[in-house]
N, C-alpha and C positions, 0 to 999 in steps of 0.2 A: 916764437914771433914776439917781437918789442911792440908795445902799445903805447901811443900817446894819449896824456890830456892835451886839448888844445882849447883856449878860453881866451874871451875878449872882456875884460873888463871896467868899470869905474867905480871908483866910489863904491864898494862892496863892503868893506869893512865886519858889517854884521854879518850878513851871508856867507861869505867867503870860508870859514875857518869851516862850515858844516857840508858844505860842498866837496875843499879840498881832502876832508876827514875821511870823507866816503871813498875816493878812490885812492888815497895813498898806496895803500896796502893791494892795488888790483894794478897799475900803470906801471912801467917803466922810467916816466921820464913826463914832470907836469910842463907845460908850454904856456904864460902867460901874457898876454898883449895887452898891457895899460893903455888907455883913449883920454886920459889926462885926469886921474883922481891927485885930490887932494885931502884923502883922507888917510887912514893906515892900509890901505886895498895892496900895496906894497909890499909893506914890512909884513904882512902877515902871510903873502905868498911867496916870499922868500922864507920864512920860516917853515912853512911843509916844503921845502925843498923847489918849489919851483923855479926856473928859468923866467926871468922878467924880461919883457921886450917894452919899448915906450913907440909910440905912434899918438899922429895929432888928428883927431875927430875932423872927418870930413863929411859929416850928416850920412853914410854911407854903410853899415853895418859888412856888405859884401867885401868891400874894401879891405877892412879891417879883420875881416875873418881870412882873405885870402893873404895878408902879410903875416897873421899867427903861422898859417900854413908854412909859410920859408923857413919856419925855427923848428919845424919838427923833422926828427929824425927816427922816427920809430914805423915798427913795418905796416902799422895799422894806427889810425886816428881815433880817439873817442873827442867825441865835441860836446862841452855842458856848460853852460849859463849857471853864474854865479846862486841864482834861488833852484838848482834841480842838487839834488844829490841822484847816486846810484844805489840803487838797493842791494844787498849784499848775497839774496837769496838766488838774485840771477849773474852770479859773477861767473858758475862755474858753466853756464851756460853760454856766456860770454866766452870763456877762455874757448869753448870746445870750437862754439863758430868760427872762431880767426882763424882757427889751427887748418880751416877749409879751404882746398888751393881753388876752387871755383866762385867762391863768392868775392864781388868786388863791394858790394855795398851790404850791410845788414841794415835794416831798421828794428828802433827799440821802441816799443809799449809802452809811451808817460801817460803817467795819473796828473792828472791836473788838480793838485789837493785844493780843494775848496769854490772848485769853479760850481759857478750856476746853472750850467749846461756843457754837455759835452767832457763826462769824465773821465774820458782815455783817447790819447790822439798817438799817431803812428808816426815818431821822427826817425826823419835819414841821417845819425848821430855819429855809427860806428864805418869807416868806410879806411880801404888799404890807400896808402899813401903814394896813390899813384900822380905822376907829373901832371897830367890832364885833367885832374880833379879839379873844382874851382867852385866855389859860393857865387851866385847869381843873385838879382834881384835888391835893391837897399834896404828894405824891413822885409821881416820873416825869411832871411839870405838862406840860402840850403843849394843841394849840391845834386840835387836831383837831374837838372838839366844834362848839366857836365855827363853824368855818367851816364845818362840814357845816348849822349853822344860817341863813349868811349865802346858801348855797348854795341851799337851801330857797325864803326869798326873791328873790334875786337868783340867776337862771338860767343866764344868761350867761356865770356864773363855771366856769373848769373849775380840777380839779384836774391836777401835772402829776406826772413827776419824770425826774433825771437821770441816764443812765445811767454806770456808771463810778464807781467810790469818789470820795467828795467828801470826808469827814470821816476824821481817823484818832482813835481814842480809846484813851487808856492806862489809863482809870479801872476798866475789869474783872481787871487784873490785882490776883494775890493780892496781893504788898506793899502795894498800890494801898487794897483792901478791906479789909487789917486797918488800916494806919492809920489812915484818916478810919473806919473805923467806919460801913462805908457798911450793911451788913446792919441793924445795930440800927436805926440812923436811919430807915432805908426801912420797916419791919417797921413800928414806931410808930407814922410818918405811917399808912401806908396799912389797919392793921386800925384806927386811927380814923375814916377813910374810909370802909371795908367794913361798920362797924355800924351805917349810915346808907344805904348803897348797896348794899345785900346781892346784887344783882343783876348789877353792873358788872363786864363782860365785860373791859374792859380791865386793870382793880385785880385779878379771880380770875384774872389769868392771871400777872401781876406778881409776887403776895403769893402764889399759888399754886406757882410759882416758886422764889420765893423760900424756901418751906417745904419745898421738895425740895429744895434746895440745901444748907440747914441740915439737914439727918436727920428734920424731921417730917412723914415721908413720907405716914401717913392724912390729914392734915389738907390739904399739897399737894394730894391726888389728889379730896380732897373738892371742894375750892374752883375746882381745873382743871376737872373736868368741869360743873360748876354753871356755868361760863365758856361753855364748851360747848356748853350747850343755853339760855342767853341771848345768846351770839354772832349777828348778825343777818348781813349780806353783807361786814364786814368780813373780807376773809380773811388780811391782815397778822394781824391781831389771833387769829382763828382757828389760822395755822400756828403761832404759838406757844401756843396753849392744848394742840394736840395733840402742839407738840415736847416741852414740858414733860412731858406723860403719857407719850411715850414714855422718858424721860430717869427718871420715876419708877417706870413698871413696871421696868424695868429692873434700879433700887436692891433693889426688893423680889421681884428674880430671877424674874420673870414675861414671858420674851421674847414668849412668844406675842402678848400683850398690847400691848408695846409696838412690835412689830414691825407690830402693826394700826396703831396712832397713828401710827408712821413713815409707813407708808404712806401713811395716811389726810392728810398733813401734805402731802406731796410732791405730791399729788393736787390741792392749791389751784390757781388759775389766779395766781400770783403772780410777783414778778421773779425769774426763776431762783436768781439768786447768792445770796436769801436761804432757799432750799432747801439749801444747800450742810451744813449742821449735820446735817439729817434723813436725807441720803443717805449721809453718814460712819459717821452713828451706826445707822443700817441696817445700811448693808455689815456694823460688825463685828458685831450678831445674829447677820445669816447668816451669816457666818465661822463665828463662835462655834458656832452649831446645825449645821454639817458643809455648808451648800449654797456651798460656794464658789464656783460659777460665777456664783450669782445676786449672791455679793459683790462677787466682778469687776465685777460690772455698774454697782454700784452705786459702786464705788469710780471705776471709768472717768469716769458720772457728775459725779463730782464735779471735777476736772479738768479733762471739757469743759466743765463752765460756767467756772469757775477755773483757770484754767493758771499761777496761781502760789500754788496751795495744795499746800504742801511734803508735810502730812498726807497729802493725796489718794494720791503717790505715794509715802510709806512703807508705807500700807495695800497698794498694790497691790505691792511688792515683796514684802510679808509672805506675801501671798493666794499669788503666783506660788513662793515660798519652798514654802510650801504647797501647790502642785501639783509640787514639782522640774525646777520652769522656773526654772532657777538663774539662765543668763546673763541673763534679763526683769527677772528680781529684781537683779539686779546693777542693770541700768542704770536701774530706778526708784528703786533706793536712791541712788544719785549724784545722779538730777535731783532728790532731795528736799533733797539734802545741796547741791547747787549752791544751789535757792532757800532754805537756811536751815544756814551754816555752822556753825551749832552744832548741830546736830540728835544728839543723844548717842545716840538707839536707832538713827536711822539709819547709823550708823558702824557701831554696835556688829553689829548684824544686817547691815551688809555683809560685816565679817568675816568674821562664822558662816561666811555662802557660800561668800567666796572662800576660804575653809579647804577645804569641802565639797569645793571646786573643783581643791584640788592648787595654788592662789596662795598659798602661804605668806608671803613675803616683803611681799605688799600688804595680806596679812591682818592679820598683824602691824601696819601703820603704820596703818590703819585700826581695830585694837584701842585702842592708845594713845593714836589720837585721840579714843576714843569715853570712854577712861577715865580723861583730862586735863578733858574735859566732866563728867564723871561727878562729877569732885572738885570741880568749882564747885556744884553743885547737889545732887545725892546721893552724898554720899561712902561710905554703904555699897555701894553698886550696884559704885562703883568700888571698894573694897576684894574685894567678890567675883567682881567679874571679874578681878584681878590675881590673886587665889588661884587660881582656875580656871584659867587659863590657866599658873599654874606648874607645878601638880599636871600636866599636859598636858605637862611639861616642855621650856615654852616660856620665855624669858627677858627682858624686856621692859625 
């Protein structure tokens, strides 16, 4: 089976070479559609070999993804946005899927590196290069429509997907978001979408979203619930209409509330690892409202499905902090801090303890580490934790 890339780009220049890197060696045949850079997004995707196509932006991502579509010729699509690479460890998992004459669609398992919520989401990426296929929708474009239609018709077709992170993407991080400008952009497209489709469960959960994100919280909670109760069996689509609402009561300090959605979220019958956001953001409710054992729970949760979600286990060091299970707390602060060397509050809340503890000496090297982090990213946190700690007349 021939595979394509297929990719719509602009102005990629830095991204682009880490992207292409990743799949050179897994594709047959890269497919590029420029929307008008002017920077080297070109020259440097003609250099891994890819085929250039040029098209002129017409505020439309759907558009533009369905003209890359004309230029491929391979028996299977892979689709990736210049900030995703593919990870290498699920190539051979990849290869065995397409070799499958029943699947018309795979979905792959992205990590969202450095999002603030929600660290694994389920994309419709990998799909056969069938004539009926088509991107819908102008922001968040995906093919999912088309093929539930093709499905309809033609029976035989299943949908599949793979287990194990396939994608990694940088594009949720803050830096990431303010400079492309990705909030505005997205807002645009899709309330011109929504006054057309008042209905669409997928855009009310997106722009719903998105309006919780931004501070306007009525208007999110309007559009998430409307998602809601026009949601049909999808339950991907579902678990983020309810993660959103509980992410929003929340904002507007109503735990009861979103401590239901949590719930109600976790309840889908979906691929666990994309539960992993709803069970975090649980656990610290009930932290927060005094039931900590039911946090424990939820924080445990998270972990077993993920065993290298560093979060999982600073929550549970905190939780255990919080019951004066020091030594527990101890050692979930290290395994957070082994999987995520920088972890600044994890350092810092190791300290605490081993102070608590009568370890002075490890307390101490674990303070400094927490407030050498501290000064890359928040240099007030770290000024007030050096003051605090002198006041305590400690010397650092």
């Amino acid at each position: 089976m021939k595979l394509s890339l297929c990719m719509i780009v602009k102005d990629e220049e830095a991204a682009l070479p880490k992207c292409l890197g990743s799949v050179k060696n897994v594709v047959d045949e890269m497919v590029v559609l420029d929307t008008g850079s002017t920077d080297r997004t070109c020259h440097i995707a003609t250099k891994y070999g890819a085929k250039v196509h040029q098209f002129q932006w017409c505020n439309d991502f759907s558009a533009a993804r369905n003209e890359a579509l004309k230029y491929v010729t391979g028996d299977w699509i892979l689709v990736l946005d210049a900030d995703e690479t593919l990870t290498q460890k699920i190539v051979p998992q990849l290869k065995e899927a397409i070799q499958q004459e029943e699947y018309l669609l795979i979905n792959l398992v992205r990590s969202e590196v450095g999002a603030e919520q929600s660290p694994y989401s389920l994309v419709s990426r990998l799909f056969r290069n069938h004539p009926d296929i088509r991107f819908s929708r102008p922001y968040h474009a995906l093919v999912d429509d088309s093929v539930a239609a093709i499905c309809e018709k033609e029976s035989h077709w299943q949908i599949g997907y793979i287990p194990g992170v396939a994608l990694l993407h940088q594009g949720y991080q803050k830096s990431s978001i303010a400079q492309q400008n990705k909030y505005a952009k997205a807002q645009a497209a899709m309330e011109e979408f929504i006054t057309t489709h008042p209905d669409d469960a997928y855009v009310c959960s997106k722009l719903g979203g998105l309006y919780v994100e931004t501070g306007k919280i009525a208007q999110g909670i309007e559009l998430l619930s409307r998602g809601v109760t026009n949601c049909q069996e999808n339950y991907e689509i579902l678990y983020e209409l309810y993660y959103h609402l509980g992410i929003a009561y929340t904002r507007v300090q109503n735990p009861k509330q979103a401590i239901a959605h949590y719930q109600a979220a976790i309840k889908l019958p979906i691929y666990p690892i994309l539960k992993l956001g709803a069970y975090n953001n649980l656990g610290n409710l009930l932290k927060a409202s005094g039931d900590i054992n039911s946090a424990k729970t939820a924080y445990e949760t998270t972990v077993k499905i993920d065993p290298s979600f560093a979060a999982g286990y600073y929550n549970l060091g905190m939780t255990l902090k919080a019951m004066s299970l020091y030594t527990d707390a101890i050692a979930y602060y290290q395994k957070a801090i082994q999987l995520n060397p920088k972890y600044a509050e994890a350092y810092q809340n190791l300290a605490v303890v081993l102070l608590k503890t009568g370890n002075i000496q490890e307390s101490l090297i674990a303070f400094k580490k927490a407030i050498a982090l501290h000064e890359q990213h928040n240099p007030e946190e770290a000024k007030r934790l050096r003051q605090g700690l002198q006041e305590m007349g400690f010397k650092l």
